[in-house]
C-alpha positions in Angstrom: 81.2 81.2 84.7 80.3 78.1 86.8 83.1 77.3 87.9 83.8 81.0 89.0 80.3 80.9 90.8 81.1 77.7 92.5 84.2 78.7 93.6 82.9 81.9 95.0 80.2 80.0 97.0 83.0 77.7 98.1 84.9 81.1 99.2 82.1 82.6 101.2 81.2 79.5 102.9 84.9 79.5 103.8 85.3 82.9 105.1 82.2 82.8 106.7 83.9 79.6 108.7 87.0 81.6 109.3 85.1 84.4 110.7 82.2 82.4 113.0 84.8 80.0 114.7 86.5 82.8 116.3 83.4 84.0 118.8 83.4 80.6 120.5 86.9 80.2 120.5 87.0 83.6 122.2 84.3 82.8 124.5 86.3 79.5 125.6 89.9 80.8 126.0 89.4 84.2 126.9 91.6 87.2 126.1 94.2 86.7 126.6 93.7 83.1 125.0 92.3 85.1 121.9 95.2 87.3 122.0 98.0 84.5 121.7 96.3 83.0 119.1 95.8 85.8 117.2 99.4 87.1 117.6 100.7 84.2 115.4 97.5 83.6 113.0 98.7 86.7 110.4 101.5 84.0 109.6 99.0 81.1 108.7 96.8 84.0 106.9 99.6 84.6 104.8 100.6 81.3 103.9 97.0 79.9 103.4 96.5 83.1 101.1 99.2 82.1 99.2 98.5 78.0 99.0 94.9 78.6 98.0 94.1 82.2 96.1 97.9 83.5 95.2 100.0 81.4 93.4 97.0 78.7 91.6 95.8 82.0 90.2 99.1 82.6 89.3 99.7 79.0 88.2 96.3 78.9 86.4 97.5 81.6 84.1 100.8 79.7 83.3 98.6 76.6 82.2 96.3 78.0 80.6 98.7 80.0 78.4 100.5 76.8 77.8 98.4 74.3 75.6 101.3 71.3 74.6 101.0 68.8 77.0 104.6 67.8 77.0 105.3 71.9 78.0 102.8 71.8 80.7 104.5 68.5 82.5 107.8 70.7 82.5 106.4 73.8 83.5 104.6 72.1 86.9 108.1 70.4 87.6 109.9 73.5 87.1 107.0 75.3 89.6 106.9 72.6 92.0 110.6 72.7 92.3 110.7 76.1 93.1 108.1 76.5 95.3 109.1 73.5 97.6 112.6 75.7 97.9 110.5 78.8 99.2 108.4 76.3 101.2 111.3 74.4 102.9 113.1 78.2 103.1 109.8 79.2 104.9 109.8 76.3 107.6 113.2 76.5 108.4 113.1 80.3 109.2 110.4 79.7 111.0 111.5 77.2 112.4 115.2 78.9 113.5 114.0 82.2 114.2 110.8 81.6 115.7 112.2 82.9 119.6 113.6 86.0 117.7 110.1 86.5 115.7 108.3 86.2 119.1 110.9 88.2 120.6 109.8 91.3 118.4 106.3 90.1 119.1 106.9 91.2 122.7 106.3 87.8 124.2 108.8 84.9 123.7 106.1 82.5 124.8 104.3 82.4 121.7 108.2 80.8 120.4 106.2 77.2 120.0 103.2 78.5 118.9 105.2 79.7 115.7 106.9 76.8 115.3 103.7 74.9 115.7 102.4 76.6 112.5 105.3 76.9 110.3 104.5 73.0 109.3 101.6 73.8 107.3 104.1 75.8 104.3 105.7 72.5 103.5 102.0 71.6 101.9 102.2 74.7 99.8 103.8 73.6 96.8 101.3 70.4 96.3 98.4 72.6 97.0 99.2 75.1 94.9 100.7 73.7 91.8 97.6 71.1 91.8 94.5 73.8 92.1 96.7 76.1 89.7 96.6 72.7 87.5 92.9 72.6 87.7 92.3 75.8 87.7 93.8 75.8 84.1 92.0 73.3 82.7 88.6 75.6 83.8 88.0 72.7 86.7 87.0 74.6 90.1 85.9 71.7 92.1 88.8 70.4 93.1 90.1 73.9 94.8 86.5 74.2 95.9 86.2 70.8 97.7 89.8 71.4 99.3 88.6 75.0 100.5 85.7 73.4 102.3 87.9 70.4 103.9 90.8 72.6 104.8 88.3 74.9 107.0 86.3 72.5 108.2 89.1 70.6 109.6 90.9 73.3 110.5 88.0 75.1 112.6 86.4 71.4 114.3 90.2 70.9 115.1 90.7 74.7 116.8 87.1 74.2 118.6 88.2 71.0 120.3 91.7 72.2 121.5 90.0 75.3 122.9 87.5 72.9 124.8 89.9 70.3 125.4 91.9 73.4 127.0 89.3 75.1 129.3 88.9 71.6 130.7 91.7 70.9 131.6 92.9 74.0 132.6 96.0 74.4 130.2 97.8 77.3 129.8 97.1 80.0 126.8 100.4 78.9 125.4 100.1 74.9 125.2 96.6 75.9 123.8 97.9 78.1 121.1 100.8 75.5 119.8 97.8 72.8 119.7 95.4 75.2 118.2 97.5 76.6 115.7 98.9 73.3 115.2 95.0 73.2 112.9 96.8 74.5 110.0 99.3 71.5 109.4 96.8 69.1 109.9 94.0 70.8 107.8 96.8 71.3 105.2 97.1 67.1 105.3 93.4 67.1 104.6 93.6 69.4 102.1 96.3 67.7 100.2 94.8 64.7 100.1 91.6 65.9 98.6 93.7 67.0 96.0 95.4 63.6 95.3 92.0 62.2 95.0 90.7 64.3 92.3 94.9 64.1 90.6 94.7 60.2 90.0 91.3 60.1 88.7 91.9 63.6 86.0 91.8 62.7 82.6 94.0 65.4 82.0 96.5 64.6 84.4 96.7 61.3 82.4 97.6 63.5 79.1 100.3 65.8 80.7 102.1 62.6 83.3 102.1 60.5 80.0 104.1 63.3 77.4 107.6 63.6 77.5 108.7 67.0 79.4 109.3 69.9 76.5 111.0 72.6 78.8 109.0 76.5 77.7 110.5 78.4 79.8 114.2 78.6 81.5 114.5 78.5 85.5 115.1 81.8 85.4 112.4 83.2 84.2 110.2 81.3 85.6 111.5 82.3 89.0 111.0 85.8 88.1 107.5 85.6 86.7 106.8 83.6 89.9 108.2 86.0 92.1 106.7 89.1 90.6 103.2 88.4 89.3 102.4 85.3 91.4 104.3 87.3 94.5 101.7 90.3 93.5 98.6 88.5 93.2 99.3 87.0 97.0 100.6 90.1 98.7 97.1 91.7 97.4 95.0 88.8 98.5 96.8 89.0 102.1 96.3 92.8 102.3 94.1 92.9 105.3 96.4 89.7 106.9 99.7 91.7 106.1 98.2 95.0 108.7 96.9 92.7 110.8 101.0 91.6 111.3 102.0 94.7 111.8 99.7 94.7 114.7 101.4 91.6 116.3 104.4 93.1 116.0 103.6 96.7 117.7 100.2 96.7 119.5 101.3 94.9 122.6 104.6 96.8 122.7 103.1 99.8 122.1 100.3 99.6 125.2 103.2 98.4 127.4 105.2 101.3 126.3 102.1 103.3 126.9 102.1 102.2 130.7 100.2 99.0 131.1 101.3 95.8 132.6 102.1 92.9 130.3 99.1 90.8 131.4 97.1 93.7 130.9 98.4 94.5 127.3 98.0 91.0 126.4 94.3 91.0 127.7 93.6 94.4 125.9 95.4 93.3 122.5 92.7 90.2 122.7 90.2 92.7 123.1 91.2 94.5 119.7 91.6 91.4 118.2 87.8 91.1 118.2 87.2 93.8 115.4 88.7 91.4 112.9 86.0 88.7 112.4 83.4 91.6 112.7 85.6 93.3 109.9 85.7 90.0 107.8 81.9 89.7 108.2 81.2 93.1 107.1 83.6 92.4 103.8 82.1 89.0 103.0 78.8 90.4 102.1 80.4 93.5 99.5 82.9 91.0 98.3 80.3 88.1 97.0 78.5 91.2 95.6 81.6 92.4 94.1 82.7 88.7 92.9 79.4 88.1 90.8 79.4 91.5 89.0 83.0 91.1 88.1 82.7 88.8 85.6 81.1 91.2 83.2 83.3 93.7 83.7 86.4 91.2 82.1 83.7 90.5 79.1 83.4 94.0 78.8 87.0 94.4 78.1 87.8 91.6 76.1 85.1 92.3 73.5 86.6 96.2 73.0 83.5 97.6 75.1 85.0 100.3 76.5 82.0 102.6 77.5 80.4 99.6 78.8 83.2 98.2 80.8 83.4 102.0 82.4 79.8 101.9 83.1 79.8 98.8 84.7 82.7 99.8 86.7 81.2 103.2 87.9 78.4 100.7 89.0 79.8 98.4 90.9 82.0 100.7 92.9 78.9 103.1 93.8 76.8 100.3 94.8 79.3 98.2 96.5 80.9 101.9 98.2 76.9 101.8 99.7 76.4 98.4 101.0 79.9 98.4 102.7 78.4 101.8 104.3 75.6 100.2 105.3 77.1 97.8 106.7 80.2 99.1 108.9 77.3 102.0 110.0 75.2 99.3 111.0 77.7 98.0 112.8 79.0 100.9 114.5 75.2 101.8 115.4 75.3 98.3 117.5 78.4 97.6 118.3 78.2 97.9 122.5 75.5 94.7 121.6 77.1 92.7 119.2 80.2 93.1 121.7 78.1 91.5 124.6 76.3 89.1 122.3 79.2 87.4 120.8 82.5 88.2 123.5 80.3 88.4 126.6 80.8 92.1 127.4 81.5 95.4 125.8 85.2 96.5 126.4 86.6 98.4 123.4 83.4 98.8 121.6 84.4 102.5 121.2 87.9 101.0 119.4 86.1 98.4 117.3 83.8 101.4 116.1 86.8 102.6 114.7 87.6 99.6 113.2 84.7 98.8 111.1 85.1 101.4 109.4 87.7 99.2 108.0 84.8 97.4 106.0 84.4 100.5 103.6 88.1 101.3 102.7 88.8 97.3 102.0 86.1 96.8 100.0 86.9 99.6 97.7 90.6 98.4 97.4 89.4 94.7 96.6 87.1 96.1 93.8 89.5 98.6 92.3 92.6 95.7 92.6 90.2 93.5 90.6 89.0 96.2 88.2 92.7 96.7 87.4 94.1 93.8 87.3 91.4 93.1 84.6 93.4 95.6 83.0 97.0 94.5 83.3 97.9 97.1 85.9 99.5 95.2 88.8 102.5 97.5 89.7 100.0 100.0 90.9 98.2 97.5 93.1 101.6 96.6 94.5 102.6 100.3 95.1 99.5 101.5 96.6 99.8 98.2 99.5 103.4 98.7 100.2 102.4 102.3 101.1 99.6 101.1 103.0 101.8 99.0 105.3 104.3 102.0 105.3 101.9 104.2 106.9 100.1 101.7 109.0 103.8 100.6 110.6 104.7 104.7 111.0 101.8 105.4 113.1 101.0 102.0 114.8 103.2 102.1 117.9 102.8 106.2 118.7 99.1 106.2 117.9 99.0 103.2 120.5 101.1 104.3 123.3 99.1 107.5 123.1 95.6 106.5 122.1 95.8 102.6 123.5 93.8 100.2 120.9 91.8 102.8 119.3 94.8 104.4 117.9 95.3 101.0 116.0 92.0 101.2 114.8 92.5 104.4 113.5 96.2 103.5 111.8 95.0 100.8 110.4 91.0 103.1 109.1 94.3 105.6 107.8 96.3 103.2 106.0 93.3 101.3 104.0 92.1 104.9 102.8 95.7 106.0 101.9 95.9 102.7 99.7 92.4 103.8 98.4 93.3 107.3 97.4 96.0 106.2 95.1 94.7 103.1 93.7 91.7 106.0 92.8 94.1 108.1 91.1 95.0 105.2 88.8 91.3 105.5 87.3 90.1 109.2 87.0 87.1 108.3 85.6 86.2 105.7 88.7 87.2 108.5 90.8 85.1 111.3 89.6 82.1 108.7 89.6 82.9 108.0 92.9 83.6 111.2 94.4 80.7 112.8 92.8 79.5 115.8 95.8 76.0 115.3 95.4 76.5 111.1 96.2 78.7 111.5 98.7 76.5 114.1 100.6 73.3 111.7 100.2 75.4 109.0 101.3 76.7 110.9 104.5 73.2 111.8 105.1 71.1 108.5 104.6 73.9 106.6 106.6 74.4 109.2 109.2 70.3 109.1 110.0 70.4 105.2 110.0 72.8 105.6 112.9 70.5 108.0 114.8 67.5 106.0 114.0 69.0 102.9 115.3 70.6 104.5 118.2 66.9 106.2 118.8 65.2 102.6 119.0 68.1 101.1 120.8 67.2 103.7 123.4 63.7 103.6 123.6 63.9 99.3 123.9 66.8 100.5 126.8 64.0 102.7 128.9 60.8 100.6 128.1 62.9 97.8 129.6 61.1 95.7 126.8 64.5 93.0 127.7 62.9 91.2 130.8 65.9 88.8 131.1 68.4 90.4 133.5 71.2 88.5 131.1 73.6 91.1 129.4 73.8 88.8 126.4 69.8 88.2 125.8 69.1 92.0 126.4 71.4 92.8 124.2 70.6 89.8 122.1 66.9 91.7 121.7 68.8 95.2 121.0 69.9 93.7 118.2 66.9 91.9 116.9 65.1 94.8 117.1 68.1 97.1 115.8 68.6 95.6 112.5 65.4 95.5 110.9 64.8 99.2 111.9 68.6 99.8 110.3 68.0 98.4 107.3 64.6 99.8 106.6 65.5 103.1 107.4 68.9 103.0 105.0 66.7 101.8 102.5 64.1 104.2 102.8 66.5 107.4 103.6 68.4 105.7 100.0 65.0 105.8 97.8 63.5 109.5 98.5 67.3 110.6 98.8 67.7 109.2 95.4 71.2 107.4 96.3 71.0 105.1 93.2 69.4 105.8 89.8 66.7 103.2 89.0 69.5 101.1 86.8 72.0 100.8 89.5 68.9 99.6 92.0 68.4 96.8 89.7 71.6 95.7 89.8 71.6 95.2 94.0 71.2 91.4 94.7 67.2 90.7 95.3 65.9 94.0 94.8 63.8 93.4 91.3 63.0 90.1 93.2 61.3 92.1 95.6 60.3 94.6 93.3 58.4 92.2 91.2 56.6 90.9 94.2 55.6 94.3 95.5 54.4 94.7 92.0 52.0 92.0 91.9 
């Protein structure tokens, strides 16, 4: 349980990193700058998914299930074998294809951008077969303290390019290839954090010293590889893997929709900025998510049944209402937060859309965990394939017809498809969830924290309360103002609404806290 909690801290801080960085990189680089490197960064999610969530869990697993020392040596040479073929398959295709990849991208320019990045998958195999290692042996810090490096590096690296870049006037596609070229260099970082902590493991010293006892054949391993470590990562890189889909039709499709190239590139930017808002909004439901989860696996393995269901019920409603809270919130601010943190409000109406994302995710990130506590992967695994299914089918009409707000919406359709079925995996869940009278209070307290927000954005607006005459500090005092009276009123609406019962208020992080203080 500590090392789960420390590796959840390590996780948040992480994302948290990945989601920040962006704004200032944005602000430096512009647009189109944003644009270029965002085109090419659903490759490095994927492979970074893979390195540091996928395939340790995966790897942990095989470990842990393997207690002779002499088994564990072979197993780790047979999985670092085989992984450094998929890795040295991954950079060479990169590598080779990278002007055909662009070339479907819609812009052959970003060709050294993805060459620039395909250098980080030759670090997968040490990264991963080392944290799986750990991760085995019940020792988080290891994969915790890499996490931390990786990002910081990688983000201090980015920040500096982008400076470095508006300086001296570079180009948007020199400042991609050095920008992206972050993820190698954090991967060195990374990898050598892990070294450390490998040459001074006692248990390293156990499993390196015992003669190889080979468990498993090549083949078999290759399988189990390929279909429960491959379904772990495809899971994990869920919201990466639409992203993709978006670098692949979004700038097509506004081209093919009439604009000019420089203009689609500019615009694609623009929708680019909904996903570190998005990521934002899913950080918060996801640590709340991450530290209820545990019981739910306790649950299970001690034949609590009834429990485990209640628990489950529990977490879904409450985490179904903060992630409500949240993209709402968002949507009720979202011309301010635009200025605030990109410098002006184009496709605010788009990246209203768009946070709507935040519900739908959360949901599949909490129903993927609740069954994979169960043993049911092939359902997780069906329900994202059809996600990306749908989100490809509608991308490029719903874009040359509806510009970036129809991408918005394919990708709000696609998440709630996936939802729907993982749903109908769990009846139970989904008659908890879908209970009429919740939903309706839900609408209802959610839908009058948007008016009551809106109301107050308003009346700051005509008291012209922000003196500066700077579209970032008024806005910057919309906001200020805005959030407070958001959260109060959700809160409020929630309590005489009777949202929650009384036991699933206690279980929302700081509220009997504040409930014993109000008490006193």
């Amino acid at each position: 349980m500590q090392g789960a909690a420390l590796l959840s801290i390590a996780s948040l801080i992480a994302k948290i990193l990945s989601a920040v960085y962006r704004v200032p990189f944005q602000n430096m680089v512009s647009n189109t700058g944003f644009y270029v490197y965002q085109q090419v960064y659903p490759i490095y999610g994927i492979g970074m998914t893979i390195a540091l969530s996928g395939l340790p869990m995966f790897i942990s697993k095989l470990v842990a299930e393997t207690t002779n020392p002499g088994e564990q040596r072979a197993l780790l040479q047979q999985v670092t074998w085989l992984l450094s073929g998929f890795s040295v398959g991954a950079f060479l295709l990169l590598q080779l294809f990278s002007a055909t990849i662009a070339r479907g991208m819609g812009d052959l320019g970003l060709t050294p951008i993805i060459q620039s990045v395909s250098w980080m998958f030759l670090f997968a195999p040490i990264l991963s077969v080392s944290r799986g290692f750990f991760q085995g042996h019940f020792d988080m810090v290891p994969t915790a303290v890499s996490q931390l490096i990786e990002q910081v590096v990688r983000v201090s690296v980015i920040l500096s390019v982008a400076f470095i870049a508006m300086k001296l006037h570079w180009n948007v596609y020199r400042m991609g290839s050095w920008a992206m070229s972050s993820a190698p260099v954090a991967a060195v970082f990374a990898s050598a954090v892990m070294i450390y902590y490998w040459r001074r493991s006692v248990v390293k010293k156990v499993v390196s010293q015992a003669a190889p006892v080979q468990q498993f054949s090549n083949t078999v391993i290759a399988k189990r590889v390929l279909i429960e470590g491959g379904a772990i990562s495809l899971l994990a890189s869920m919201m990466v893997l639409l992203q993709l889909v978006d670098s692949f039709s979004v700038m097509r499709g506004l081209v093919d929709g009439g604009l000019p190239a420089m203009a689609a590139k500019a615009l694609k930017g623009v929708f680019d900025r909904g996903q570190p808002l998005v990521q934002l909004g899913l950080v918060v439901a996801s640590a709340f998510a991450s530290s209820l989860l545990p019981s739910l696996t306790e649950a299970l393995g001690r034949g609590r049944q009834l429990q485990f269901e209640r628990l489950a019920k529990t977490v879904l409603r409450i985490s179904l209402v903060i992630a409500t809270a949240a993209a709402v919130g968002m949507m009720a601010l979202m011309p301010q937060i635009n200025q605030v943190l990109f410098g002006d409000t184009s496709g605010s109406a788009a990246l209203d859309v768009y946070a709507l994302s935040v519900i739908f995710a959360t949901l599949i990130t909490i129903l993927n965990s609740i069954l994979q506590s169960m043993n049911h992967y092939r359902e997780t695994v069906i329900a994202l394939s059809i996600g990306l299914v749908v989100k490809a089918f509608l991308n490029h009409y719903m874009v040359v017809h509806f510009g970036i707000a129809g991408a918005s919406w394919a990708t709000v359709l696609a998440l709630a498809a996936m939802t729907t079925l993982l749903l109908q995996r769990v009846p139970a869940l989904k008659s908890a969830l879908l209970d009429r009278p919740f939903i309706t209070k839900l609408i209802v307290t959610s839908g009058g924290m948007l008016l009551g927000v809106r109301l107050a954005v308003t009346l700051v607006q005509s008291l012209g309360l922000p003196p500066f005459n700077s579209g970032r500090l008024d806005a910057l005092v919309v906001i200020v103002v805005g959030i407070p009276v958001g959260v109060a009123l959700f809160i409020w609406l929630a309590v005489k609404s009777d949202l929650l019962t009384p036991r699933e208020w206690l279980m929302v992080p700081y509220v009997p806290t504040l409930l014993k203080r109000l008490h006193r």
